[in-house]
Structures are given as C-alpha cells and as structure tokens.
N, C-alpha and C positions, 0 to 999 in steps of 0.2 A: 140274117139281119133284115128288118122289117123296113118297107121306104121310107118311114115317121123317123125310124132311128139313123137311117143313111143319111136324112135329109137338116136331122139336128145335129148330124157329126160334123158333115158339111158345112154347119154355120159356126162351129164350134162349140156343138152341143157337147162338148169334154164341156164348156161352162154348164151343162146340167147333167150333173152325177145324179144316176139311178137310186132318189130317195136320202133324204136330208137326218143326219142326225136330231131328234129332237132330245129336251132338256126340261126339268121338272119346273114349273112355274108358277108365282102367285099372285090373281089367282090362276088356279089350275085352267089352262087349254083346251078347253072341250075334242076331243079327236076329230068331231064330225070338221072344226078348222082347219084341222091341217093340212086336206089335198088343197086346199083352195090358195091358204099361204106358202105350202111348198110350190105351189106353182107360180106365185109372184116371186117368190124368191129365188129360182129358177130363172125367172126370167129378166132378172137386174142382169144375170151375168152379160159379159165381164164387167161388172159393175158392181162393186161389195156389198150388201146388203145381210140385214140380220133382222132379226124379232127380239124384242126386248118386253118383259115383264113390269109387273107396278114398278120394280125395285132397279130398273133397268138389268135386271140378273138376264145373262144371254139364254133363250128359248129354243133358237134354232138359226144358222147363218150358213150363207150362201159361199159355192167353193172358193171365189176370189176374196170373200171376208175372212176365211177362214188361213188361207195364203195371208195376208193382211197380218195377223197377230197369230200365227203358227210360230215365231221363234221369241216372243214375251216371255218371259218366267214364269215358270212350269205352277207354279203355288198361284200366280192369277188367272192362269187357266182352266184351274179345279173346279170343277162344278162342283156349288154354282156360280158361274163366274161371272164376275160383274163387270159390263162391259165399259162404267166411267173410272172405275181403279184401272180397268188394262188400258186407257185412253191418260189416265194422266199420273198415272206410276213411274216414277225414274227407272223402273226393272221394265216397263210396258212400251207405249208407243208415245210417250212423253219427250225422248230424246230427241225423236224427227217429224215431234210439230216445229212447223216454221214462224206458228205466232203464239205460245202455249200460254200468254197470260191472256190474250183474246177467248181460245178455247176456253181454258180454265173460268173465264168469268160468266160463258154462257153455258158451262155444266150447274158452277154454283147455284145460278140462278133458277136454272131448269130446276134441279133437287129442293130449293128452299120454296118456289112456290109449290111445286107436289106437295112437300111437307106438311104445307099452311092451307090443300084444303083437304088432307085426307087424315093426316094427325099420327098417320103409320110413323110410330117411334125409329123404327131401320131406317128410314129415312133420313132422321135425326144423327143417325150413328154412322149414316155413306157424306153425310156433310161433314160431319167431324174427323171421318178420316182423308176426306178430300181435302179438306184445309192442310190437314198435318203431311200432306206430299209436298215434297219444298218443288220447287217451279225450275227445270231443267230446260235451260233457254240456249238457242244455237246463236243467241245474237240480239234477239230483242231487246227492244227499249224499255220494257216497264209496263206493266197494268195497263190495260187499254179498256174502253167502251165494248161492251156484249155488241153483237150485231143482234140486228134486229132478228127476231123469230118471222117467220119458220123454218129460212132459207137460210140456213149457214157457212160461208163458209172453212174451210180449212182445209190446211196445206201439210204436206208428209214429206218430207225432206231425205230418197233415198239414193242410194249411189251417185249425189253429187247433182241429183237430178229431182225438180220439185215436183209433184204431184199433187193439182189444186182440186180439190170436188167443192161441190155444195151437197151440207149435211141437210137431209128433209125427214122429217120424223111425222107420220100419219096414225095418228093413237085410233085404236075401237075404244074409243070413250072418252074421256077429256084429261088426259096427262097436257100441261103446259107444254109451250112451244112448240105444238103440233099441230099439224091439221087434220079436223077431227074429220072422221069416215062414218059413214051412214049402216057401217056394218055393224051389224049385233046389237039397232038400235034398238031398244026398250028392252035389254036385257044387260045385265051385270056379267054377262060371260063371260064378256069379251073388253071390260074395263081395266084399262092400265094397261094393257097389251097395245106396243106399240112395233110400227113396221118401220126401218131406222135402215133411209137408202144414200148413200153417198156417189151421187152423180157428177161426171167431168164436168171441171167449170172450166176449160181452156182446150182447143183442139189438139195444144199437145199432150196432156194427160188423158184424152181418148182416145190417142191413135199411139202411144203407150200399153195402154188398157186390149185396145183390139192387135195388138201386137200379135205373130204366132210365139207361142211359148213366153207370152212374158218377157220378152227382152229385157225389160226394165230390172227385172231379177239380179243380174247380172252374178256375181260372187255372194252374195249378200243372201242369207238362212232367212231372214225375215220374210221371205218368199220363195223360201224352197217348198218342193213337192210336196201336196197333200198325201200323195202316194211313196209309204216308209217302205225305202229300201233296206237291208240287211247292213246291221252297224257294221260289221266289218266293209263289205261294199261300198257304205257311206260314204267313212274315212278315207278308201282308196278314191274315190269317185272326187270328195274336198280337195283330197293332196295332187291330184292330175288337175283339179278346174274342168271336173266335166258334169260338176251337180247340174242335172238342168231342173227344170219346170217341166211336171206331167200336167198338161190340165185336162189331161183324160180321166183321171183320177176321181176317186166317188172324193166326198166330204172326209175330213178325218176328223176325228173326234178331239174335243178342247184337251180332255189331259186325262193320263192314270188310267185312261180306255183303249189304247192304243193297240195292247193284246186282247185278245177275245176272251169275254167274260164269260162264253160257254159252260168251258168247263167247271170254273167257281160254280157256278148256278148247279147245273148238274149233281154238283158233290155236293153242293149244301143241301139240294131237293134230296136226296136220299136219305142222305143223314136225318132229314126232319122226317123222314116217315116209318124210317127204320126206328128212329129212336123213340116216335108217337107210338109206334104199334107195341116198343118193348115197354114204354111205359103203360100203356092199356091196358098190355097181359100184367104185367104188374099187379094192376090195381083189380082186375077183373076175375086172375085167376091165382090170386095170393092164397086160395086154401087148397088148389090144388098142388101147386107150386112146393108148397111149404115139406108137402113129403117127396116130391120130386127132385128138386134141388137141396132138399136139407136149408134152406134158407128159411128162419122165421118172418110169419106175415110184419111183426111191428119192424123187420128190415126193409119187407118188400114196396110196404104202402108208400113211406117217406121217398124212395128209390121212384118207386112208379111215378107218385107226385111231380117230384123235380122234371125225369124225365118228359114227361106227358108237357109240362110248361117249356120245359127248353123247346122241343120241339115245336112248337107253337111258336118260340120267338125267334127260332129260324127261321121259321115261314115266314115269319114279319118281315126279317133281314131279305131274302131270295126275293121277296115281291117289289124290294122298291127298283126304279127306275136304273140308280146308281147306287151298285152295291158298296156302301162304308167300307173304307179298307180296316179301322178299326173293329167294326162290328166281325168282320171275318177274321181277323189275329184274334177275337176273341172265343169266337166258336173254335177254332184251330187249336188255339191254348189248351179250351177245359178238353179238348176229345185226346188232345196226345197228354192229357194230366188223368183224364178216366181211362187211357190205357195202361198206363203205368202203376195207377193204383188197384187196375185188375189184375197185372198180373203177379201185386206183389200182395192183393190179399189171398190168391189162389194157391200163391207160396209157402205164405205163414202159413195157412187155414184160419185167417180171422174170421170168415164167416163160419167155419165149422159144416161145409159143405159136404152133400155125398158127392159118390166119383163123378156122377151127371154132374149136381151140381158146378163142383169143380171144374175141368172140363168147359162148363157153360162159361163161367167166368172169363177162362180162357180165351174162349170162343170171340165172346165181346171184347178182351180186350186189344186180338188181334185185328179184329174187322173195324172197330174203333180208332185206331192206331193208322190203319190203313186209309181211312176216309180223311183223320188228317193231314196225310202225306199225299194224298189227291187234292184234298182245298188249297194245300199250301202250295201246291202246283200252280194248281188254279189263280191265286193269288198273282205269283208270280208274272203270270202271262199278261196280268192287267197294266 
C-alpha cells in the first residue's frame, strides 16, 4: 500500500473508491473529462454528489450518492436513470423529502426553463411525467414558493432523523439554476453537463455525514452497503441487525449491472465473429462449398447474407456501453432457434447434404446451441 493510499484511508478515502462507474450521456462526455470530474466527485465525499446530463439522466455519482438512492426501485435506477423521477417518484426519494412541494416546484421550474431555451422535446415528456407523480408529503402544508436558485435547500427525512443540505448545481454551459463554470468554455462539449453537489446545511447533518460507518444508516437499506454481499448472507445479516455500512467499498452500479457483464460480452464477441467468418465463407466460397457440403449456392448466398448482417448487429449490441437486456434475449433466442433447426434439418436431410455436409450442420448446430447457454449465463450474471 502506497502512502497516497494509506493517507486517503486515513481520511476516509473508503469515501473515494478506485474509479467511478460512468453512464452514457447526452451530449456524449468527451473521456479526456472524466479524470478531471472523477476527481471533484471524489472529492465531495462524504458528501453526495453526482453529474447530470442535458436531460438531467445520471452520468456518473459519487459513493455517498450512490448510498443515497441504492434502495429506490430498481426500474428508476436503470440506465439511463433520471435523476428528477428518482428525486420525486413515490417508489424514489419522494417519501423522505421533508418539504416535497418546495422540492417539486424548483425541479419544475428548472425543466420548463431548460425546455424554453433549448426546445429538446424529452424535456417536454420529464415535465409531463413529473407533473403526473402525485406529491407524497410527510406533513406539509401545501405548494410553497421555489427558493431562490442556485443554493437550494432540501431536507431527507431518515430514521427519524432530518438530514438538511443545500442543493448547488454548477452546469459547463448554461442549464438554468446553475452556476455556470468557465470549463469547456467556447466549446459545445461540455453543454448541459451539470456537476449537482448537496452540501450540509446544518452541523448536525455534517457530523452525521463524517460519522464512521454512517451511523445515520441505522436499519434502514436506503443506505445499505455499496458493497453486495451474498443474498443468503444478506438476509441472515437483516434478520441479526448486523447489515452495516462498508464505505470502503468501490461505487456500485445504478441497476441490472450488479453482476459482471464479462462474460455476456465475451459470448456475444465470439459469437459475432464466429458467425461473421461463417457467413464470409458462405458468400466467398459458395462454389466450392457446394461439392463439399452437398449444399446448393442459391442455399448458401441467402445463409451467408443474413449471417454476415447478424454478425455485424451483434457488434453493434457488444459495443454499447450498456448491454440491452432485450437486445441479448434476442441474440439468445435466434441462436438456441438456429440450433434446433440445425439439427432437425440434418435429421430430415432437408438440405440434401453429403456426410461432410451433414455432419457440418451438426457441427453448427451444437456450437450454436452451446454459445446460447453461455449468453444466457451471461445474461443471468447481470
């Protein structure tokens, strides 16, 4: 262990996990950003902070934000998750604002001027569904006046115990309510990209916050451990009361990522090159083929065709950030459906195959068969 690292343990560098989940964003992040904002957001700790997009869609959040809204409902946490539905969702952090028609009026406001100078229709469609959240109130009295921008406050209402910040939103560009930053001026980079920090506005929500382990956690999942223990362990760990707080722990991921996408990647990267190179010979070498397998060319081209494109829309699938759990049920689907019809044409002889040929059929439709029951593994682990 290196003295940089003994000496940020020592201050509670558990508040800075080795390297921040980032999330796709629009517009898109330029990478050359990121050391520079993982490192402010690093350094709120223990102090929530996060990065927000034109659309306020979460970019990237720091490990006490992520503590913060780790027990929200699982479907607002999906990337890409938007961080004013899991702020004023009845399933989100809506139940333990302590003033949520105050909140609620300086979200509106925020979205409807962004709306009014940038014209982005989504914008249009996160007002309309923020209105249609009915207003889950611990007690308040009714619609109140926005506070003034830029310094907001609000208050989080947990185990019995308030927790007041002020909300500061510093845009690279000019998102409303913010205070603009000199960063990535003359360039569209870094517009609508906002740094969105909730600092204590009361010494006792600081000295809450620098607690060891969180105190304030107490029984209460809405701030259980970034770091997933073993579901059975869990349960035993809930039913004693001895869930604590790691905040050694790196960042965990908002949702459906929780297992390692490794292996998914892995099987679908094979799959698209195994299946690229079978549709290539296909198309490349249909007149040699044709006495070799007993399979005729006007079989092979249509075959190589498809192939050769799925392949190619695999790659599309494996390269994005966050692999679609649809888009992989759907590779999964046709591969355990092109095994099954390989090996029931190598049965009939629909193709009218010699023994190679045959055989070949087979061949594919085992190792086919087989790469689905790897993806769906894979699958699984997410």
């Amino acid at each position: 262990m290196t003295a940089r690292r003994r000496t940020d343990e020592e201050k509670g560098g558990a508040h800075a996990p080795a390297g921040l989940r980032w999330y796709r964003s629009d517009p898109p992040l330029p990478r050359s950003a990121r050391p520079a904002l993982e490192k402010i957001l690093i350094g709120h700790e223990p102090f929530p902070a996060l990065i927000t997009d034109s659309c306020w869609n979460i970019v990237a959040l720091n490990h006490t934000m992520q503590l913060l809204i780790d027990d929200v409902a699982a479907h607002l946490r999906k990337p890409p998750a938007n961080f004013l539905r899991i702020v004023l969702h009845p399933e989100g952090l809506a139940p333990y604002l302590s003033d949520p028609w105050r909140v609620r009026g300086n979200i509106l406001r925020s979205v409807r001027q962004w709306h009014a100078m940038t014209g982005d229709r989504r914008l249009g469609r996160l007002e309309a569904d923020l209105l249609a959240y009915p207003v889950v109130s611990l007690g308040g009295e009714g619609p109140a006046e926005a506070a003034p921008f830029p310094c907001v406050p609000i208050g989080l209402w947990r185990d019995g115990q308030l927790l007041n910040f002020f909300h500061v939103v510093t845009s690279f560009g000019h998102r409303p309510g913010s205070v603009s930053s000199r960063i990535g001026a003359g360039s569209n980079a870094l517009d609508g990209i906002a740094l969105e920090s909730f600092l204590p506005a009361d010494a006792e929500t600081r000295a809450v916050l620098d607690s060891p382990g969180h105190a304030w956690a107490g029984t209460s999942r809405l701030f259980a451990s970034a770091q997933r223990t073993p579901r059975s362990t869990a349960r035993a760990q809930r039913k004693e009361g001895t869930m604590t707080t790691a905040r050694t722990a790196g960042t965990a991921p908002l949702v459906g990522t929780e297992g390692n996408d490794r292996l998914l990647r892995l099987a679908l990267v094979a799959d698209a090159i195994l299946t690229g190179v079978n549709g290539i010979g296909y198309l490349a070498l249909a007149t040699v083929l044709d006495s070799v397998l007993g399979v005729e060319r006007a079989v092979q081209y249509p075959i190589g065709v498809f192939l050769t494109v799925y392949a190619l829309w695999v790659f599309f699938v494996v390269r994005q950030e966050h692999i679609k759990r649809a888009a992989a049920l759907v590779v999964i689907t046709l591969n355990a459906l092109w095994a099954v019809l390989s090996i029931v044409a190598a049965a009939t002889d629909a193709l009218g195959a010699t023994g190679v040929g045959t055989g070949w059929v087979v061949l594919q439709g085992l190792v086919v068969g087989a790469m689905a029951a790897l993806q769906y593994v894979g699958l699984r682990r997410l």
